[in-house]
C-alpha positions as CSV (number, residue, x, y, z in Angstrom):
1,X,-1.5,87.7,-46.0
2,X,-5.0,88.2,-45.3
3,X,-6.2,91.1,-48.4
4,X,-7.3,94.4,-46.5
5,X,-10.7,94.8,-47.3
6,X,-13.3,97.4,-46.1
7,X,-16.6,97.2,-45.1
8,X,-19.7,99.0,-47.0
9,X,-20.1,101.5,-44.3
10,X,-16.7,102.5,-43.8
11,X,-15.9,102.3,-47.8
12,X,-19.3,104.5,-47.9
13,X,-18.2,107.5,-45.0
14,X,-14.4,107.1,-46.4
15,X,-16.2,108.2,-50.3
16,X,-18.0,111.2,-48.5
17,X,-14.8,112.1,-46.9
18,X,-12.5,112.2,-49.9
19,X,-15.7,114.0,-51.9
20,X,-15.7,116.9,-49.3
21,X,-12.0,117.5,-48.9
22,X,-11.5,117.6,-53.0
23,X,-13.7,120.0,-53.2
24,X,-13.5,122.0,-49.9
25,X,-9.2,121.9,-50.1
26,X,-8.7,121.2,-54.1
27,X,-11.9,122.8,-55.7
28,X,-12.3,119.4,-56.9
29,X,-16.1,117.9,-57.3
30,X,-15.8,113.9,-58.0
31,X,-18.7,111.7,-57.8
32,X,-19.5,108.2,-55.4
33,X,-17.9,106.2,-58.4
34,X,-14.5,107.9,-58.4
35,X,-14.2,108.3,-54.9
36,X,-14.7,104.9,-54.7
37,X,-12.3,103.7,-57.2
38,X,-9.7,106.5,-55.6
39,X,-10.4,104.3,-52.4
40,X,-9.5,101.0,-54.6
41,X,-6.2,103.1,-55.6
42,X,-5.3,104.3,-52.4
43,X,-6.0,100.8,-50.5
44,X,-3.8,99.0,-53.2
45,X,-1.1,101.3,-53.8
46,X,-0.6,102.4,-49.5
47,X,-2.4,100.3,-47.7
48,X,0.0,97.2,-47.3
49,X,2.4,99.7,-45.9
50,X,0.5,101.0,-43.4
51,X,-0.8,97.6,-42.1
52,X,2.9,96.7,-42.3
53,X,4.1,100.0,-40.1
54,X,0.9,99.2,-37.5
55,X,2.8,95.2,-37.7
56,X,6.0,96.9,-36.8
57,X,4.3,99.0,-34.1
58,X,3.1,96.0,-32.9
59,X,6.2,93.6,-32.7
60,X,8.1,96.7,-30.8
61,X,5.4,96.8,-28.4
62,X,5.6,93.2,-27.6
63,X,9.3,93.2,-27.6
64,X,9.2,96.0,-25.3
65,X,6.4,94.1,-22.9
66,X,8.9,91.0,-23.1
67,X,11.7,92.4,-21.7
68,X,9.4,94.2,-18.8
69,X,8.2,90.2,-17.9
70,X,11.8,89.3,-18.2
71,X,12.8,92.1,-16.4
72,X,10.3,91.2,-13.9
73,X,10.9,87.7,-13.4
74,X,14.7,88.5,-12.8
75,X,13.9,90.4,-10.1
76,X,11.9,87.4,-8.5
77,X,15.2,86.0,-8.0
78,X,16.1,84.6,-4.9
79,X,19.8,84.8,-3.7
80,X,21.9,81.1,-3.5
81,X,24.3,81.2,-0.9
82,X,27.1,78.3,-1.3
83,X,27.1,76.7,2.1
84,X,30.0,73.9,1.8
């Protein structure tokens, strides 16, 4: 698997947004260095299981598209009458 990595912008906004709601929901102030290690934490620790639920997502929407194709192509079908 491919490791989840974020780019410096998104690491960057993601920082701001943890900073903001510590201190406007927790009365928590942090600086940019902990809420980027935070980031590290939270990427390692839930970040494989959300890329893994988005995966499952995924593989039910396929399955679900396959069977409409199937379903589909069934329905192109044309009758065989046994003429002997």
């Amino acid at each position: 698997m491919t490791e989840l990595k974020l780019d410096k912008d998104t690491r960057t906004r993601l920082a701001s947004q943890i900073q903001r709601f510590l201190d406007e929901e927790l009365d928590v102030e942090i600086g940019n260095m902990d809420a980027d290690r935070l980031i590290d934490f939270l990427s390692t620790s839930l970040g494989a299981r959300f890329y893994n639920l988005g995966l499952n997502d995924a593989q039910a929407l396929f399955a679900r598209k396959a069977d409409d194709i199937n379903d589909e192509i069934y329905a192109l079908e044309q009758p065989v009458g046994d003429r002997g």
